[in-house]
mmCIF file of the N, C-alpha and C atoms, coordinates in Angstrom:
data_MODEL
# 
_entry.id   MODEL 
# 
loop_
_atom_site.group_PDB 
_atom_site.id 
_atom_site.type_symbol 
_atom_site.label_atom_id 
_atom_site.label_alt_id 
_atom_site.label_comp_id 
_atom_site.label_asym_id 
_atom_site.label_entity_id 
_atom_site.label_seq_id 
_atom_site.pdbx_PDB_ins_code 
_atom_site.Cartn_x 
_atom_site.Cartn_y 
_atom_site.Cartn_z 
_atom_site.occupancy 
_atom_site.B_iso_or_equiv 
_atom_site.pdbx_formal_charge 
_atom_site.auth_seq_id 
_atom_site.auth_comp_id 
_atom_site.auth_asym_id 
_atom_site.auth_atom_id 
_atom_site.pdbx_PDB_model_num 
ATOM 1   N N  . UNK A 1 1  ? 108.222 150.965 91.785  1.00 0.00 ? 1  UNK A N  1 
ATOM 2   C CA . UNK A 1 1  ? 108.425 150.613 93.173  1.00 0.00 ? 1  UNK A CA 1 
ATOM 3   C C  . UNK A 1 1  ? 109.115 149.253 93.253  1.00 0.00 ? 1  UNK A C  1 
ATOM 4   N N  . UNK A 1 2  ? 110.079 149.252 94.191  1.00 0.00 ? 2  UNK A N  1 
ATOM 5   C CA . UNK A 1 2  ? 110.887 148.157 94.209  1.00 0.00 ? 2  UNK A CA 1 
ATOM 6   C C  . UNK A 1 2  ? 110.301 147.319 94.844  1.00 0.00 ? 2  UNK A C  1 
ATOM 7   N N  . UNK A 1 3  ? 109.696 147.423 95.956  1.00 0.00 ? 3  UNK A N  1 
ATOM 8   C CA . UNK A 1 3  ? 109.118 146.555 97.079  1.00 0.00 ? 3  UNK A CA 1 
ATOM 9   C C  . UNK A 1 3  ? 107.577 145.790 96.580  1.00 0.00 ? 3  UNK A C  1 
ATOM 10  N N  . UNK A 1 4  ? 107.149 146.447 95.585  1.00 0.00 ? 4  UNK A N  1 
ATOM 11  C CA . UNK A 1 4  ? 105.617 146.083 94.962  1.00 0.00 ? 4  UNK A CA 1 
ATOM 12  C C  . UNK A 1 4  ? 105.789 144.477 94.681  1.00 0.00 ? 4  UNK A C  1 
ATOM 13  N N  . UNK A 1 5  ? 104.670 143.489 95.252  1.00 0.00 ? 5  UNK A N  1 
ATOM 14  C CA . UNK A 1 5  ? 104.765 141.957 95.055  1.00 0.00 ? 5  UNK A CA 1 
ATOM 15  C C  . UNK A 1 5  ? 103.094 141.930 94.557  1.00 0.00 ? 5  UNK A C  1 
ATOM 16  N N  . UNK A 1 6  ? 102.653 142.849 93.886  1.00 0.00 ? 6  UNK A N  1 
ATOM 17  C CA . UNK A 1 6  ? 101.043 142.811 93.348  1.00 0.00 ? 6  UNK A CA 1 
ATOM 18  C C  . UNK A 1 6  ? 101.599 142.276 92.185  1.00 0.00 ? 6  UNK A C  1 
ATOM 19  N N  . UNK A 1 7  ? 100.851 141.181 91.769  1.00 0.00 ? 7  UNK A N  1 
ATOM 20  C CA . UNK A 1 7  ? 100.854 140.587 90.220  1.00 0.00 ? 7  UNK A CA 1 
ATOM 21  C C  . UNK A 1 7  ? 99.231  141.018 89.320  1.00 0.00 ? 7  UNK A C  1 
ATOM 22  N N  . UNK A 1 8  ? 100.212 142.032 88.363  1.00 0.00 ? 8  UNK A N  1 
ATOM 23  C CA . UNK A 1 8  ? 99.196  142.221 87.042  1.00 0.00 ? 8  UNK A CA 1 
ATOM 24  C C  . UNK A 1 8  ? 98.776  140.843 86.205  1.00 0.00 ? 8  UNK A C  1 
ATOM 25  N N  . UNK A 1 9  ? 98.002  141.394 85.957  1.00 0.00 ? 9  UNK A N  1 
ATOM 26  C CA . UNK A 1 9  ? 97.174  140.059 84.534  1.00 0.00 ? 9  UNK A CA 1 
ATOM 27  C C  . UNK A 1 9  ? 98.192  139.874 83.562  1.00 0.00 ? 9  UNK A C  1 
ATOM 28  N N  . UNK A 1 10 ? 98.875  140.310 82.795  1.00 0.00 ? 10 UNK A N  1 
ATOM 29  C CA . UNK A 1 10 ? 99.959  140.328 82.020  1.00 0.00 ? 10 UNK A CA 1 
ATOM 30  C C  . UNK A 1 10 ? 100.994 139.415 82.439  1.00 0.00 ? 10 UNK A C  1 
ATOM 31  N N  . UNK A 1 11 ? 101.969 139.585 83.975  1.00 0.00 ? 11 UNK A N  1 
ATOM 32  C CA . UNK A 1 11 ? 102.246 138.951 84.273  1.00 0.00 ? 11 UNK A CA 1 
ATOM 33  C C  . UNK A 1 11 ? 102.377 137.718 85.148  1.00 0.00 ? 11 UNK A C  1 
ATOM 34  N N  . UNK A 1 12 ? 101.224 136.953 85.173  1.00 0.00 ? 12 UNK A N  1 
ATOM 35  C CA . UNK A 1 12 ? 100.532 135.189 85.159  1.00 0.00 ? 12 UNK A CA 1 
ATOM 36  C C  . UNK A 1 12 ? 101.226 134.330 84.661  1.00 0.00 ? 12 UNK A C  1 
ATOM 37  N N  . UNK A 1 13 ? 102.087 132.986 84.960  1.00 0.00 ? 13 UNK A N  1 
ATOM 38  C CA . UNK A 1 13 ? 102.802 132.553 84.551  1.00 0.00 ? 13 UNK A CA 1 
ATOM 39  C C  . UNK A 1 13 ? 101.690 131.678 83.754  1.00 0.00 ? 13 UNK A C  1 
ATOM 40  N N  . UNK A 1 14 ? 101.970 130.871 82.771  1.00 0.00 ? 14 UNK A N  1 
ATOM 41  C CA . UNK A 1 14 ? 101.184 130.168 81.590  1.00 0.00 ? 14 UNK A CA 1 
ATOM 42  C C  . UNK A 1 14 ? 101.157 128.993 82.244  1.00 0.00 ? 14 UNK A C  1 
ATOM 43  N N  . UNK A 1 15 ? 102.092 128.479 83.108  1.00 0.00 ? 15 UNK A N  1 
ATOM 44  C CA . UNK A 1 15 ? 101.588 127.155 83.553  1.00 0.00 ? 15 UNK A CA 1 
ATOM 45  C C  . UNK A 1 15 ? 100.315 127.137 84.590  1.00 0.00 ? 15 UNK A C  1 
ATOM 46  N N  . UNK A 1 16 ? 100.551 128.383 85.198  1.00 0.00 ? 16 UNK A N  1 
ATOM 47  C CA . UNK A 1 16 ? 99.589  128.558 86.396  1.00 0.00 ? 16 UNK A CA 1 
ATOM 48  C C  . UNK A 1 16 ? 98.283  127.902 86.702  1.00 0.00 ? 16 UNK A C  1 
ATOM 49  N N  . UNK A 1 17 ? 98.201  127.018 87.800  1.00 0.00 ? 17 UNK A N  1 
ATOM 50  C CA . UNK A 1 17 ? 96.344  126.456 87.059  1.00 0.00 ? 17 UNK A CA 1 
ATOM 51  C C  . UNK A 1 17 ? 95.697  126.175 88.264  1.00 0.00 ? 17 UNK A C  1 
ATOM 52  N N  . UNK A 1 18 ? 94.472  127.523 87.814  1.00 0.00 ? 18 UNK A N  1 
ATOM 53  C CA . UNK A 1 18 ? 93.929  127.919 89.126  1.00 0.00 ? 18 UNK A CA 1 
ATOM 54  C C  . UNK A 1 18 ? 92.426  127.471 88.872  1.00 0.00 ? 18 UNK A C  1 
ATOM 55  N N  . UNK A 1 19 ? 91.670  127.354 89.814  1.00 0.00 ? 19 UNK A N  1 
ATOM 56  C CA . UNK A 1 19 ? 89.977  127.143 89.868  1.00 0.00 ? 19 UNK A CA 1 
ATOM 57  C C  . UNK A 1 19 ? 89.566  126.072 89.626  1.00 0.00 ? 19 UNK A C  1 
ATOM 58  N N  . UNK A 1 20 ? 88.922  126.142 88.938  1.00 0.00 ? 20 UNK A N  1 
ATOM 59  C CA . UNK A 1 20 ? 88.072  124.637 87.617  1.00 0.00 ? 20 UNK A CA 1 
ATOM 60  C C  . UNK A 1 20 ? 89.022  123.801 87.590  1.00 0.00 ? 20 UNK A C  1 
ATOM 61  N N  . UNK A 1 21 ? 89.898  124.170 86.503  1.00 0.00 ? 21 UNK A N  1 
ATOM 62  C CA . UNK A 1 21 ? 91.376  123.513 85.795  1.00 0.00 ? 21 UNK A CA 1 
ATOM 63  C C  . UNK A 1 21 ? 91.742  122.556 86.651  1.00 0.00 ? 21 UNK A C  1 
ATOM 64  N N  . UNK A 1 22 ? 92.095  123.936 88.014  1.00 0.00 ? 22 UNK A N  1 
ATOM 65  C CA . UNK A 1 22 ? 93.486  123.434 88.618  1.00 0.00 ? 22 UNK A CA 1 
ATOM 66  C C  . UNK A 1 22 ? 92.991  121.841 89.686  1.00 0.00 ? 22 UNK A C  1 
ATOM 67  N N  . UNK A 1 23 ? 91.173  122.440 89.914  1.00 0.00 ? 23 UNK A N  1 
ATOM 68  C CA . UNK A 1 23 ? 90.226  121.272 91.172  1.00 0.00 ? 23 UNK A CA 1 
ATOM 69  C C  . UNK A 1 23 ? 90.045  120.296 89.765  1.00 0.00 ? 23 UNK A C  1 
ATOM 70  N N  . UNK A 1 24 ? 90.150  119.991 88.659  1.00 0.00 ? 24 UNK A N  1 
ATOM 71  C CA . UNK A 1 24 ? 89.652  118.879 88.113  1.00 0.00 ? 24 UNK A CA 1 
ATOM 72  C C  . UNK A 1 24 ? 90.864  118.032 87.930  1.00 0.00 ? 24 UNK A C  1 
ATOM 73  N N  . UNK A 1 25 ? 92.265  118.801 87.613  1.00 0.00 ? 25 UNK A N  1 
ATOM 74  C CA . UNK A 1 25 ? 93.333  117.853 87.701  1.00 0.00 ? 25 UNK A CA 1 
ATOM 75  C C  . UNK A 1 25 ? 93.640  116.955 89.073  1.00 0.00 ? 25 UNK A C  1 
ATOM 76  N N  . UNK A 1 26 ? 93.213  118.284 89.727  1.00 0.00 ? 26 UNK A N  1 
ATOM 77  C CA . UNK A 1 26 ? 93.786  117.316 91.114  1.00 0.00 ? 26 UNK A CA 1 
ATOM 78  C C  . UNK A 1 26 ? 92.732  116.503 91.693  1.00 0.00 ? 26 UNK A C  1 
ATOM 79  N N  . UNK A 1 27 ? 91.325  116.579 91.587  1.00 0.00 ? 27 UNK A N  1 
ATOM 80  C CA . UNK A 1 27 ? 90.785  115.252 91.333  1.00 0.00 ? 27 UNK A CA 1 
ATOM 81  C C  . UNK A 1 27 ? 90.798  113.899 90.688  1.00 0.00 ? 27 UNK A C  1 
ATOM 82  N N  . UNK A 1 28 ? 91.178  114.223 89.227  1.00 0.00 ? 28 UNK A N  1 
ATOM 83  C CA . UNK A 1 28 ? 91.632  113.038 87.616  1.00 0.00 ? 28 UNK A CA 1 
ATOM 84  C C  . UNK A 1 28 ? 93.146  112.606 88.830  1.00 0.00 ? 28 UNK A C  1 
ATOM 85  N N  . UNK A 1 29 ? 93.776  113.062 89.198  1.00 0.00 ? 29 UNK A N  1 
ATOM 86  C CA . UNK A 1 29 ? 95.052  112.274 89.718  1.00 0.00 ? 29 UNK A CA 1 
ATOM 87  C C  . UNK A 1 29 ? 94.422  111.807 91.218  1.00 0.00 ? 29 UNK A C  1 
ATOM 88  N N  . UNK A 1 30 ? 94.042  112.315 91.930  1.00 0.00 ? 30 UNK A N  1 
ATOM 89  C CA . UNK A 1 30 ? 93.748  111.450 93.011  1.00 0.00 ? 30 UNK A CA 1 
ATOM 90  C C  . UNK A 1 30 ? 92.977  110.342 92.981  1.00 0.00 ? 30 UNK A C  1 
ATOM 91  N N  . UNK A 1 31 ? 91.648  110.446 91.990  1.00 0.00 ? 31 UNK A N  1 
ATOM 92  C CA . UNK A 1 31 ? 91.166  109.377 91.368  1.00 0.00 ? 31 UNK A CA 1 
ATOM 93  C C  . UNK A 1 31 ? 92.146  108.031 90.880  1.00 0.00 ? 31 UNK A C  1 
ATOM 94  N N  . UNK A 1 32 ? 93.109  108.561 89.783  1.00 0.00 ? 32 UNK A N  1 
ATOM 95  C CA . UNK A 1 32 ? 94.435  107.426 89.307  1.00 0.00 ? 32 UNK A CA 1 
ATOM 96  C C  . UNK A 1 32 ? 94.886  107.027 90.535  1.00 0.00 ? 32 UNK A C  1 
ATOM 97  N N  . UNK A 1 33 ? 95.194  107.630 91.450  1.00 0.00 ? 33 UNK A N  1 
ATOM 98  C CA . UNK A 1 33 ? 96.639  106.908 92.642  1.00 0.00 ? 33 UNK A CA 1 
ATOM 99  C C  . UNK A 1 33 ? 95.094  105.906 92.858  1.00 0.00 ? 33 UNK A C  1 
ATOM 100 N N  . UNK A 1 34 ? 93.771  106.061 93.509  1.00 0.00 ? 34 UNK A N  1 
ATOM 101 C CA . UNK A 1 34 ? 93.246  105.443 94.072  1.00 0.00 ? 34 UNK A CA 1 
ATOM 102 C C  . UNK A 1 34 ? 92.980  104.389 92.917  1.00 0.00 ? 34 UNK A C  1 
ATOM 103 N N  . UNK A 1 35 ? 92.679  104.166 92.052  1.00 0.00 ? 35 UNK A N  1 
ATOM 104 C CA . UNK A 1 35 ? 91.945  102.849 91.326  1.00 0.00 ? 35 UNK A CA 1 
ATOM 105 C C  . UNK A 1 35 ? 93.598  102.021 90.876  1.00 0.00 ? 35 UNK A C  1 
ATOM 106 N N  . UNK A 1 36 ? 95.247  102.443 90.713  1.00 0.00 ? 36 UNK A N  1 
ATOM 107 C CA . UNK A 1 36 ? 96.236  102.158 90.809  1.00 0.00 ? 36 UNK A CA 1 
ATOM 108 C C  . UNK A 1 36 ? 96.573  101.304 91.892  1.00 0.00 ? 36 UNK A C  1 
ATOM 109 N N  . UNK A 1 37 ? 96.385  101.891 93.496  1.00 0.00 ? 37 UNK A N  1 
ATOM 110 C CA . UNK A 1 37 ? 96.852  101.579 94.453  1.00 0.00 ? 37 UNK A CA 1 
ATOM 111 C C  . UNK A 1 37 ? 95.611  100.313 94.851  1.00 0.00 ? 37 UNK A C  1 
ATOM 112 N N  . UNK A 1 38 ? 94.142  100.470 94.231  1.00 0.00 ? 38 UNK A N  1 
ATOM 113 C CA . UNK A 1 38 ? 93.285  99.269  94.375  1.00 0.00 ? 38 UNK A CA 1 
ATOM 114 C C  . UNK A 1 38 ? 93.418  97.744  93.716  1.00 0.00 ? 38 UNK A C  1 
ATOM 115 N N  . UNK A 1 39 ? 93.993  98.351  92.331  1.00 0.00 ? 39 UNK A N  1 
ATOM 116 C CA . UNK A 1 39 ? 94.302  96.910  91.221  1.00 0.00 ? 39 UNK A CA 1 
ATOM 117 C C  . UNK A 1 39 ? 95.511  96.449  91.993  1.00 0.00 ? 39 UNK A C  1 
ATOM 118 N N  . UNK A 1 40 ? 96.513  97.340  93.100  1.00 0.00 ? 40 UNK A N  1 
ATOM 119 C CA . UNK A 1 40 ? 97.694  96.383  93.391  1.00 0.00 ? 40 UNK A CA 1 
ATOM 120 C C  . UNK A 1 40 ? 97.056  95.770  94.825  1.00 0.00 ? 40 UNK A C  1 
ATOM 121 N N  . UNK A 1 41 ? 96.369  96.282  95.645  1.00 0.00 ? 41 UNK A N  1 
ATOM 122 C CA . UNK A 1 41 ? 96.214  95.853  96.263  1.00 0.00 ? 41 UNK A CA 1 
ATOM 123 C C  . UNK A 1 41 ? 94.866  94.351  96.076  1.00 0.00 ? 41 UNK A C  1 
ATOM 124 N N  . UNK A 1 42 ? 94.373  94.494  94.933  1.00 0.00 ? 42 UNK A N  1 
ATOM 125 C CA . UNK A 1 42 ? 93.580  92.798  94.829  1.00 0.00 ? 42 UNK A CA 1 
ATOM 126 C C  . UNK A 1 42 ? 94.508  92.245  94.099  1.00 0.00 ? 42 UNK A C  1 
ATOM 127 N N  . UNK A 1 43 ? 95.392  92.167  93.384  1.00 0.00 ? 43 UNK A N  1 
ATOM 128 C CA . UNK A 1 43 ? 96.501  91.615  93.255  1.00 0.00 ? 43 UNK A CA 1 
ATOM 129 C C  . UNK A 1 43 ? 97.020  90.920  94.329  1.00 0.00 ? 43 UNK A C  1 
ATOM 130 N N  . UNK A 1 44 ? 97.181  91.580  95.256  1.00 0.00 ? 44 UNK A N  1 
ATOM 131 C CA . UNK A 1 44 ? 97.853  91.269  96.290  1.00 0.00 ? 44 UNK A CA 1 
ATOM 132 C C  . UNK A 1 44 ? 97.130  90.287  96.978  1.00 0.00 ? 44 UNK A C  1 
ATOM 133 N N  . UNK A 1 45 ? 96.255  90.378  97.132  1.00 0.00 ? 45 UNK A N  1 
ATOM 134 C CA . UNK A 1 45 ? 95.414  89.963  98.083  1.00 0.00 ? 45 UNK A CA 1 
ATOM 135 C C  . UNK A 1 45 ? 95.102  88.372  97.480  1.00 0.00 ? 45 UNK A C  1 
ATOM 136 N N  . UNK A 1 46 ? 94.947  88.595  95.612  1.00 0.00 ? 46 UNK A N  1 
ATOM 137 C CA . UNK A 1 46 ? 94.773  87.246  95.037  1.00 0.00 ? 46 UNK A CA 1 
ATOM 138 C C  . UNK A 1 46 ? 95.604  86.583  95.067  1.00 0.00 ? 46 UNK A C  1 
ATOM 139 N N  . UNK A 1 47 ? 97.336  86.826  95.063  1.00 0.00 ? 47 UNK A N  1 
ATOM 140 C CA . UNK A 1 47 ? 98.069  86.170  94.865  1.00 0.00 ? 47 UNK A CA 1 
ATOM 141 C C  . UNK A 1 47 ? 98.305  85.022  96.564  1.00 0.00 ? 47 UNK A C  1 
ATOM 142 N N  . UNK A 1 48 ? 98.353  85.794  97.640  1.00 0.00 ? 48 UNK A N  1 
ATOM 143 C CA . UNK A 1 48 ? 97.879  85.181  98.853  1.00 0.00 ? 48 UNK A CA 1 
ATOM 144 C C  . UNK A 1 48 ? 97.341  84.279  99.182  1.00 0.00 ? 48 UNK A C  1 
ATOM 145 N N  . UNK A 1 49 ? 96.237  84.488  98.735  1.00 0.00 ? 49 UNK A N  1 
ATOM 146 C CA . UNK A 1 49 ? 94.943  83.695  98.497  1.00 0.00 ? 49 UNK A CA 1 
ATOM 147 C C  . UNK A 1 49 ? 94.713  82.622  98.249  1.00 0.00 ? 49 UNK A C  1 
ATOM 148 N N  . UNK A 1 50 ? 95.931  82.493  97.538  1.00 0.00 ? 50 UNK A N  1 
ATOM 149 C CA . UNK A 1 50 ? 96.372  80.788  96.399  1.00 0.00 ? 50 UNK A CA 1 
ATOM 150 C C  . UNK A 1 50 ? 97.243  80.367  97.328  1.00 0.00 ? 50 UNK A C  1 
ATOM 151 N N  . UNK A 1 51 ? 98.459  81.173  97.696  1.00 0.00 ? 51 UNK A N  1 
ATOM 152 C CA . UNK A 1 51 ? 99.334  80.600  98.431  1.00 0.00 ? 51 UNK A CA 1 
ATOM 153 C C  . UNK A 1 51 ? 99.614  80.594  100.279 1.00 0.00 ? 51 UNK A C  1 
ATOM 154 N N  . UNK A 1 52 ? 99.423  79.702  100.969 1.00 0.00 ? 52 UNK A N  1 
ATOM 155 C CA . UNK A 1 52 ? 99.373  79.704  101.981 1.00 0.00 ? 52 UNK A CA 1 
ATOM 156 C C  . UNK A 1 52 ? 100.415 78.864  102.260 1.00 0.00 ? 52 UNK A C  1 
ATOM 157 N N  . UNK A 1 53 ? 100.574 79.176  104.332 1.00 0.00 ? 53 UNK A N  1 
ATOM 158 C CA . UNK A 1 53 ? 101.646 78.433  105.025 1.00 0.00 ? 53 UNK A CA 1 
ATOM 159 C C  . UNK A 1 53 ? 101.362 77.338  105.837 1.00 0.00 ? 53 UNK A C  1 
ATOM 160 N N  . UNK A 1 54 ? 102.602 76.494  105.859 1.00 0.00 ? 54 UNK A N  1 
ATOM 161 C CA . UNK A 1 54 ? 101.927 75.185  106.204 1.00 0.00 ? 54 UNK A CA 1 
ATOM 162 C C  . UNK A 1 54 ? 103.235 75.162  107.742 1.00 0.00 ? 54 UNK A C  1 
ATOM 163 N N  . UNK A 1 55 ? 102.387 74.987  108.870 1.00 0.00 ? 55 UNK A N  1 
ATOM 164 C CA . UNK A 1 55 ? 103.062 74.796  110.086 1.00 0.00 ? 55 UNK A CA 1 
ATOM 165 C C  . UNK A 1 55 ? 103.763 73.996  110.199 1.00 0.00 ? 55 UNK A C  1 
ATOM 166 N N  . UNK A 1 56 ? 105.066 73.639  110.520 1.00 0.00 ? 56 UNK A N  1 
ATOM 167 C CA . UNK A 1 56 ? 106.178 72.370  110.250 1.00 0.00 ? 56 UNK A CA 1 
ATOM 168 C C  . UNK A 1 56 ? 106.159 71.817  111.812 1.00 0.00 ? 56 UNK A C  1 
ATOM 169 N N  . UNK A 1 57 ? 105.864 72.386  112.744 1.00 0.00 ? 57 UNK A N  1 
ATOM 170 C CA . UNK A 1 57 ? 105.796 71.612  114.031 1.00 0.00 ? 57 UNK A CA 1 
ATOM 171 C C  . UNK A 1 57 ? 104.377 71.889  114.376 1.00 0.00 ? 57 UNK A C  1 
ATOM 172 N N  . UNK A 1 58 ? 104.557 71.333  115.609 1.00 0.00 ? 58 UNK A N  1 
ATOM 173 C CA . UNK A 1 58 ? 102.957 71.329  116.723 1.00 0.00 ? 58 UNK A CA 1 
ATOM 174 C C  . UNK A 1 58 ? 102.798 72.813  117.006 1.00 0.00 ? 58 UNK A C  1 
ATOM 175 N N  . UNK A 1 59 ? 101.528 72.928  116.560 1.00 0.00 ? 59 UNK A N  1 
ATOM 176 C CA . UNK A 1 59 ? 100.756 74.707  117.455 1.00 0.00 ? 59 UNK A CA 1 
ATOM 177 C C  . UNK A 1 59 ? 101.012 74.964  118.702 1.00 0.00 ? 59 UNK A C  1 
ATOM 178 N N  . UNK A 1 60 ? 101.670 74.217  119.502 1.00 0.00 ? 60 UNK A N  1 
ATOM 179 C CA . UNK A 1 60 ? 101.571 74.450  120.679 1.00 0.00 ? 60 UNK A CA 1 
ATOM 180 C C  . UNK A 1 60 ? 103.240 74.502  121.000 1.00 0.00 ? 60 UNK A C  1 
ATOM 181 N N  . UNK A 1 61 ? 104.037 74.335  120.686 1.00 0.00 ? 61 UNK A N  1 
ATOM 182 C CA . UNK A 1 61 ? 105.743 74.643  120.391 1.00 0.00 ? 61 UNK A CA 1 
ATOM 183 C C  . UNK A 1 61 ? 105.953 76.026  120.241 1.00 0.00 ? 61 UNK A C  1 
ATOM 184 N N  . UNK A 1 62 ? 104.890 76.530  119.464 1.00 0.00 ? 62 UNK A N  1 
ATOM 185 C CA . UNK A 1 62 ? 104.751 78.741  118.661 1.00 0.00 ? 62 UNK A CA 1 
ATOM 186 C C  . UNK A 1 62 ? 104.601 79.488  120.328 1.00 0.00 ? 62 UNK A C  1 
ATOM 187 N N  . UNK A 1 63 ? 105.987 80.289  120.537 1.00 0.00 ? 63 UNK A N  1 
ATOM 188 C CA . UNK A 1 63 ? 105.320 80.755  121.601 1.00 0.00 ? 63 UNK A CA 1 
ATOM 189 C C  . UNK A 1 63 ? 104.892 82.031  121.252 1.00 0.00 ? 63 UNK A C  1 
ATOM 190 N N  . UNK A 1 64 ? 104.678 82.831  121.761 1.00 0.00 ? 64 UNK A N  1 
ATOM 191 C CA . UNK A 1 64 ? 103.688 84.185  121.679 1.00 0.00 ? 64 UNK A CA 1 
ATOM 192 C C  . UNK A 1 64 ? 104.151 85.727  121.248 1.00 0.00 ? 64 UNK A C  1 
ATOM 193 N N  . UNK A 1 65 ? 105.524 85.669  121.629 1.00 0.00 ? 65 UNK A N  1 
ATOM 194 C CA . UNK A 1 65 ? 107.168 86.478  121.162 1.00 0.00 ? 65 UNK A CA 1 
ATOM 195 C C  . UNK A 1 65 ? 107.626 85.983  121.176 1.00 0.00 ? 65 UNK A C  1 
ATOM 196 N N  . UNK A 1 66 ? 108.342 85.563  120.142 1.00 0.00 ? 66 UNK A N  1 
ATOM 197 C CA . UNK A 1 66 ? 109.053 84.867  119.725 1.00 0.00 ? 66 UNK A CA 1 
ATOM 198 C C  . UNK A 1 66 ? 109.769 85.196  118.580 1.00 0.00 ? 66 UNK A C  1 
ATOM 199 N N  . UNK A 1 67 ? 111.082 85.026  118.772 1.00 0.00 ? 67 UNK A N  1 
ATOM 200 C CA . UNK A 1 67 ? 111.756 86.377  117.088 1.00 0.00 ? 67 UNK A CA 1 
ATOM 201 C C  . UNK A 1 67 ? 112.072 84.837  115.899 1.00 0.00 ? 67 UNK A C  1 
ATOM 202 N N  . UNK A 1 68 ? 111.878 83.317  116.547 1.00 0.00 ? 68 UNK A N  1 
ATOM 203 C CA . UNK A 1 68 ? 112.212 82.251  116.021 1.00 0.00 ? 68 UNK A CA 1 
ATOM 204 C C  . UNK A 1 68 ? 110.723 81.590  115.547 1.00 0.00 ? 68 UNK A C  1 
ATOM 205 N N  . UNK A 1 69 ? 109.828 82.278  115.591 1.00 0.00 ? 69 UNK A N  1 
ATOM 206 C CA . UNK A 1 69 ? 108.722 81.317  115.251 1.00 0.00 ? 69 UNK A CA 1 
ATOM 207 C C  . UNK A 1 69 ? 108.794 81.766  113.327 1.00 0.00 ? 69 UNK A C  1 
ATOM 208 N N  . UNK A 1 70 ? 108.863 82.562  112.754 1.00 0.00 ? 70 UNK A N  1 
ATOM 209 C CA . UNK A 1 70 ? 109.423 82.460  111.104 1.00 0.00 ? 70 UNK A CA 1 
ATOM 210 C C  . UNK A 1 70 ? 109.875 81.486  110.665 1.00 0.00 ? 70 UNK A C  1 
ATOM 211 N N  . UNK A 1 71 ? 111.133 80.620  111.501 1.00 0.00 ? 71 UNK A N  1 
ATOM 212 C CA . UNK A 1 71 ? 111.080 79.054  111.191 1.00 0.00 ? 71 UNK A CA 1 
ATOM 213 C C  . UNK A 1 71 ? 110.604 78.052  111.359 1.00 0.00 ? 71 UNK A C  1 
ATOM 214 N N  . UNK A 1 72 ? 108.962 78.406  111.967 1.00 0.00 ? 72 UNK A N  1 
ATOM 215 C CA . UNK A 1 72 ? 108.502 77.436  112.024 1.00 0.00 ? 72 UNK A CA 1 
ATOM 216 C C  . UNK A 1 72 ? 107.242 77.256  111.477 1.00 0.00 ? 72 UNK A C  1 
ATOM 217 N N  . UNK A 1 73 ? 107.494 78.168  109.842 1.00 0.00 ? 73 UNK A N  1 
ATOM 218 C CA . UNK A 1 73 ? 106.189 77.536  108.358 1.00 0.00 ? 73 UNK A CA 1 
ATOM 219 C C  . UNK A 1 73 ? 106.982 77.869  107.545 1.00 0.00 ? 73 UNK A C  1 
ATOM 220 N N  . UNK A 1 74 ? 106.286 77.598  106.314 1.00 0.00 ? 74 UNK A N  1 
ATOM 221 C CA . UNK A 1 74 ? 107.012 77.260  105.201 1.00 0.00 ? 74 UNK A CA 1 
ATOM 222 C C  . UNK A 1 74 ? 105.618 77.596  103.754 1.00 0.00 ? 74 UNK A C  1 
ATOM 223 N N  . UNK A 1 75 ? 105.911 78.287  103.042 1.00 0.00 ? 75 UNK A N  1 
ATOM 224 C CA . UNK A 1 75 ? 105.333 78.589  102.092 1.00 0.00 ? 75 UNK A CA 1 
ATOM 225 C C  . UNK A 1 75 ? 105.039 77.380  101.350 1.00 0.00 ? 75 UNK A C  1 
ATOM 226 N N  . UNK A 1 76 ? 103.735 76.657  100.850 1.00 0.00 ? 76 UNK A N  1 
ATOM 227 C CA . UNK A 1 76 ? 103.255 75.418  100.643 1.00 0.00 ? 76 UNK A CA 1 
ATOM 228 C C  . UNK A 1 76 ? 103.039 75.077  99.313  1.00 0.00 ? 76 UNK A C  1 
ATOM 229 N N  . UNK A 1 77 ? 102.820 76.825  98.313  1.00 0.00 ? 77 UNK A N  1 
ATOM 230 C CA . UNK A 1 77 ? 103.013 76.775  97.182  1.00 0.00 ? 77 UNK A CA 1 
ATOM 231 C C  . UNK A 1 77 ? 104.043 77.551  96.696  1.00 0.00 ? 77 UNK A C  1 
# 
């Protein structure tokens, strides 16, 4: 039959990875992105941490929208 889309046991492709297999890989990788995407983000967070901005005029000059207040700090370390 030409139209038949039933797959026999025989033909299963070898990469195929179903059940157990297929729920433990894709746990082991979602696990990696998350403890990956955590070490960059305290990275991140440490490197910050150290370095802060230092206001070059008076607090009260910053208005509230403003597309020019970026020039007015300056990275201190």
């Amino acid at each position: 039959m030409a139209g038949n889309t039933q797959m026999n046991e025989n033909e299963r492709g070898i990469m195929s990875l179903n059940g157990l297999t297929g729920g433990i890989i894709a746990t082991v990788l979602l696990l990696t992105i998350l403890a990956v995407l955590t070490v960059f983000s305290i990275s991140t967070q440490a490197d910050n941490a150290t370095k802060y901005y230092e206001i070059n005029q008076d607090l009260n000059a910053l208005k509230m929208n403003s597309s020019t207040n970026h020039t007015q700090r300056s990275m201190v370390k």
